[in-house]
Backbone as JSON Lines, residues from 0, in Angstrom:
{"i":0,"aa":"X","n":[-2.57,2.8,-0.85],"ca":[-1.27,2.66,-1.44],"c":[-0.52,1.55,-0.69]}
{"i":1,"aa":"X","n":[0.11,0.79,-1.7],"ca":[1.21,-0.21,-0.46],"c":[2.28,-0.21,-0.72]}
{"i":2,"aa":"X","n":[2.94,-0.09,-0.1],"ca":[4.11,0.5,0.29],"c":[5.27,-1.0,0.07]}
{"i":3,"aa":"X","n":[6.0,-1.71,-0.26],"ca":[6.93,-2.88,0.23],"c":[8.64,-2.52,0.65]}
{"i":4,"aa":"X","n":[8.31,-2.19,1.79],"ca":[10.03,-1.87,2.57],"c":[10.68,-3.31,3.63]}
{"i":5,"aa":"X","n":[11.9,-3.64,3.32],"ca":[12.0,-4.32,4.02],"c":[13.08,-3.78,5.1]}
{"i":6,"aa":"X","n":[13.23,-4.16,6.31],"ca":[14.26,-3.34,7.09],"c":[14.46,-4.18,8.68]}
{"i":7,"aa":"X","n":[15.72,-4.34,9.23],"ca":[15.51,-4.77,10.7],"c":[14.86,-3.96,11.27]}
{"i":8,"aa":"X","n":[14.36,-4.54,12.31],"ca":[13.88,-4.09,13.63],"c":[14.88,-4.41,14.88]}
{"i":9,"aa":"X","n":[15.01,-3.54,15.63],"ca":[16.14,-3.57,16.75],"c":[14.86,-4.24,18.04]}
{"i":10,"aa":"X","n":[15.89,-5.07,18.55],"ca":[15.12,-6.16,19.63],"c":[15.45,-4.98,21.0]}
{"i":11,"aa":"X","n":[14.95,-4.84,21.98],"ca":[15.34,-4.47,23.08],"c":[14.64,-5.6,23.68]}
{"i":12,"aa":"X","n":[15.78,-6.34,24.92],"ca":[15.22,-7.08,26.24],"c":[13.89,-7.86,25.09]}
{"i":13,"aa":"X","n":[14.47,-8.67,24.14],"ca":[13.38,-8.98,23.31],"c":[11.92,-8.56,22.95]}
{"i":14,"aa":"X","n":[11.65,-7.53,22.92],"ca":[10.88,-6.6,22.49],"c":[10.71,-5.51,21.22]}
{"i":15,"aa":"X","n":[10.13,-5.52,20.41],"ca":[10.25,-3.96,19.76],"c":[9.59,-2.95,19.64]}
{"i":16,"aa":"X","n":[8.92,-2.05,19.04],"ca":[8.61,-0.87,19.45],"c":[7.84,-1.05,17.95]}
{"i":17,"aa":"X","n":[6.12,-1.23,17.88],"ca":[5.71,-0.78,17.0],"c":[5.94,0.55,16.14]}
{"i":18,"aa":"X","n":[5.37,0.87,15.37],"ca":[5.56,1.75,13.89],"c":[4.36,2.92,14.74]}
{"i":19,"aa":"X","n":[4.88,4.05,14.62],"ca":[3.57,5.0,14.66],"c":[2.92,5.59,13.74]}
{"i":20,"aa":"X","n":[3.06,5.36,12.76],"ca":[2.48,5.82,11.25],"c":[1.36,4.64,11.4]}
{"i":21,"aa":"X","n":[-0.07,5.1,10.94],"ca":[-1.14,3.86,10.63],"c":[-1.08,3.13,9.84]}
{"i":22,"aa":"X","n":[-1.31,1.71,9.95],"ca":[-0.78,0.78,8.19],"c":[-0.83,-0.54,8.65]}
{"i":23,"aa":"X","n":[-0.67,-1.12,7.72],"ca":[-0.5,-2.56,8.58],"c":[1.08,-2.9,8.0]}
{"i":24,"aa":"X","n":[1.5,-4.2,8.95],"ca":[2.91,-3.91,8.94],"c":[3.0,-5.94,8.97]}
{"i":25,"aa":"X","n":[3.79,-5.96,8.33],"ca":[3.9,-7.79,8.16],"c":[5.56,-7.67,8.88]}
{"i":26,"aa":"X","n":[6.01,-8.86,9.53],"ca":[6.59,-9.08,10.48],"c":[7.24,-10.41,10.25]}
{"i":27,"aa":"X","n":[8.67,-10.43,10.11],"ca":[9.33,-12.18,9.99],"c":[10.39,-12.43,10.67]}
{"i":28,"aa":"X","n":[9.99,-13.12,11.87],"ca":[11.11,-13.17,12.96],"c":[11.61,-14.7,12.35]}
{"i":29,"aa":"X","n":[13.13,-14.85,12.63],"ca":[13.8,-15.89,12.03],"c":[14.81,-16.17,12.88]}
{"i":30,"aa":"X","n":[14.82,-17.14,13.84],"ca":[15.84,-17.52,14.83],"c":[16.61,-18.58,14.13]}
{"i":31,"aa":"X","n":[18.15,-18.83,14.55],"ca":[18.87,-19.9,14.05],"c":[19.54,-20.79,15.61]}
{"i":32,"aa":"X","n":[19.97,-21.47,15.8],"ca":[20.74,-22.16,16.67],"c":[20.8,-23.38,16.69]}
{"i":33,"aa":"X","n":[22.32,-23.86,16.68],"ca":[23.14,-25.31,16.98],"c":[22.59,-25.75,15.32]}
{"i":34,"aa":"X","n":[22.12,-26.95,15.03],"ca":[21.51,-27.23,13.48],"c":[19.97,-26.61,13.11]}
{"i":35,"aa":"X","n":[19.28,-26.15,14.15],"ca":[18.06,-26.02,14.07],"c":[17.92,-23.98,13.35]}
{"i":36,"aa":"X","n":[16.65,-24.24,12.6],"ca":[16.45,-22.63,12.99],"c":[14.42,-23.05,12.75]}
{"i":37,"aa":"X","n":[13.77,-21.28,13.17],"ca":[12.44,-21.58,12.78],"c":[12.2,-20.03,12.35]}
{"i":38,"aa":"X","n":[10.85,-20.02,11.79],"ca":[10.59,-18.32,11.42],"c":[9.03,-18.77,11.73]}
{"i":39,"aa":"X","n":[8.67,-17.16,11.88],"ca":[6.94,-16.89,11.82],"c":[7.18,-15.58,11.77]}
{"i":40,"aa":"X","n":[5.65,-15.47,11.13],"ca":[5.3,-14.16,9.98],"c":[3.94,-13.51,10.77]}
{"i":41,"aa":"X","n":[4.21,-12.39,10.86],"ca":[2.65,-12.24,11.69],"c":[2.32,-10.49,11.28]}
{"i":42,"aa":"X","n":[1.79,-9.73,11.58],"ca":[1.45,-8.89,10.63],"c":[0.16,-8.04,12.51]}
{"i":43,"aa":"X","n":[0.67,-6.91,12.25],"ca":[0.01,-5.98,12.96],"c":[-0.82,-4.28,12.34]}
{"i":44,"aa":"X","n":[-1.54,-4.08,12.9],"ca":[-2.17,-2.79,12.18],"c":[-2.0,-1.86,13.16]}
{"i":45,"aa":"X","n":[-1.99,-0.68,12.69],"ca":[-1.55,0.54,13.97],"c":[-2.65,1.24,13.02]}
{"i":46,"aa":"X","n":[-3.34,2.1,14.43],"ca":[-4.89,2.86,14.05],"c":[-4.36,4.44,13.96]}
């Protein structure tokens, strides 16, 4: 089944806290600053 939720993730000390449910999980960090910004997409599986 796939599931499509989208939702923040809370940063601690720039870090976050994987998902404990098994699944794979896609990921889009998106920084901005001064004129510039960048993103990357990366995607983890929990067993």
């Amino acid at each position: 089944m796939v599931r499509e939720r989208a939702e923040n993730v809370p940063l601690t000390d720039n870090n976050f806290r994987a998902p404990r449910r098994p699944g794979v999980y896609v990921y889009d960090v998106f920084a901005r600053w001064n004129e510039d910004d960048a993103s990357y997409t990366f995607t983890i599986e929990v067993q």
